[in-house]
Each structure stands twice: as C-alpha cells, then as structure tokens.
Phi, psi and omega in degrees: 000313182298316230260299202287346164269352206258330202270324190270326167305315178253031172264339165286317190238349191031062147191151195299309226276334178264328140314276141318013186277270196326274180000281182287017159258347166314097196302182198053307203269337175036205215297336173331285185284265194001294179316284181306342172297290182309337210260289178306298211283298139358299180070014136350150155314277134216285195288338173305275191276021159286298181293346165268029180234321198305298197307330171286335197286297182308301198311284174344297170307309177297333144248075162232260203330342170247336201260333204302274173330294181318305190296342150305278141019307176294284176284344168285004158305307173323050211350291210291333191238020206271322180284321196281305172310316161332306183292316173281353170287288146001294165298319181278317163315335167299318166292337183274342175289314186286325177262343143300294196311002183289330174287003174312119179072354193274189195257121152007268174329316206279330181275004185256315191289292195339281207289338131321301197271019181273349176250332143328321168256348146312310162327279198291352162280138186258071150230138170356131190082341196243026181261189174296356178288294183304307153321295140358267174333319200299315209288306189308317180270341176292341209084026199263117143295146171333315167309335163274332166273319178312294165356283189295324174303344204253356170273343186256344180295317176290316168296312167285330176276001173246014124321295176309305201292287157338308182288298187003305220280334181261015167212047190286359191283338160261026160300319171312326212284308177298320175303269184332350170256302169328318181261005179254295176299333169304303196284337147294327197276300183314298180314317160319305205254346177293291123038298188311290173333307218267331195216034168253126173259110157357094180318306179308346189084011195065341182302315170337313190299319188310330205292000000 
C-alpha cells in the first residue's frame, strides 16, 4: 500500500519530493514509511527526505489537532457513522485517560508537563498507530493547547523519524525489507484497533449524535 501510494503520489505531482511530503502525511504510514519510501522507492538523498516527511508529518499533526473535533462534529450527523465516530472517540480518549491519570493530584504546571511528556513518548516510538496523527487526538482529549502540544508532538515526531532514519542508514541494502516490516506492523495494529473499536462502548450511549 505504502509502495502503491508513493508510486501514484509521484505519478500525480512528477516530483520525488513533494511526493514524499504527502506521503508522510497519511496515518498509519506517516513520516515511518515516507523515509524508506523516499530513500528506497524514490532514490532521495537520506537527510533530504527525512526532513521533508518530518516537515509533512508534523504539518499533518497540526491539522487532526484544530480539525479533529470540527470534522467529528461533522460526521456525526451522519446516521451510520455517527456510532463508529463515538467508538473512536472512546479509544481515544481511554489513551488519554492513561496519561492523564499520571497526573493526578500533581499541581497544574506540573500536570501539563506530566501530560506533555506522556505524548511525547507516545510519539516518539516508531511505530504505527503511535504517530502525530493519533498523537494529535491524544492531545486534543487531553486539553493541551496548541502551545503545549506542539513541543511534544513535534520532539516525539523528531526521535522517531531519526529512530527511522538511523535504520533506513544501517540497513539501506534493505529498505524493501522496512517498508514491508513496516506495513506488517501497521496492518496489525490496524486490525488491534479495528477489535478495540469493534468491542469497545461509546461512553455517551449514542446520545452525543443526537444533540
């Protein structure tokens, strides 16, 4: 999927580079996939297209983070999809939930850092599901304002593509091998959070859609 978007994204724009921006604004594959794409599939430079899937990945996060709600907001109009938005609301918030309670009983200040550097390290692991997309969300149910969040998303965005990056460089005779580990752990994860989605209940009851 990752291989088939990066080939019709630079069948779209005829350029590596812009190409691989988008790329790395996608979930699931965000700047994780971008890099090896751009590198392998591509033939980029190694540091070139880290920093342009770093720069698309974060841009991404920063709108799920102002968009996130309005666009919820939104689909729950929708009859059909109005229970499925609820659930997802539900999974996230439940992550947000875990990382909030570290914070518990702390002092304000203290309790904005806790909760910064707990999406931080969320981030900053590089796998799937654990990017600025989802991050983003965490942030968003957390209450962080944009001021609070960016930092950590854009420091936990930063370790993971050079987690991503580091390998790419120690193992380039095998970027096919990473994309495809890569798209294997996605495609788990994914299945993990459909499961979740699937037997997880909507704190609201579905009434939320109504209002």
């Amino acid at each position: 999927m990752a291989q088939w978007l990066g080939n019709a994204l630079l069948g779209l724009f005829q350029n590596k580079y812009v190409a691989t921006l988008f790329v790395s604004m996608f979930p699931l594959i965000e700047l994780k996939g971008a890099i090896p794409i751009g590198r392998g599939l591509f033939g980029l430079g190694l540091w070139e297209t880290a920093g342009v899937a770093y720069l698309g990945s974060t841009a991404a996060g920063v709108l799920v983070f102002f968009l996130l709600i309005p666009v919820f907001r939104l689909l729950k109009k929708i009859k059909f999809i109005d229970r499925l938005i609820l659930k997802i609301e539900t999974v996230i918030g439940e992550k947000a939930e875990k990382i909030a309670a570290k914070s518990n009983g702390k002092a304000e200040n203290k309790a904005i850092f806790i909760k910064m550097l707990g999406l931080f390290i969320f981030v900053a692991v590089p796998f799937p599901v654990t990017g600025v997309w989802t991050g983003a969300s965490i942030a968003v149910f957390l209450g962080l304002k944009f001021r609070e969040a960016l930092p950590a998303l854009a420091l936990g965005n930063l370790v993971a593509g050079a987690i991503i990056t580091l390998l790419t460089f120690l193992f380039e005779p095998y970027v096919d091998i990473i994309i495809y580990v890569l798209f294997a752990i996605a495609i788990v994860m994914v299945v993990i959070t459909i499961v979740k989605l699937a037997r997880s209940k909507p704190k609201n009851g579905g009434d939320e859609g109504n209002t």
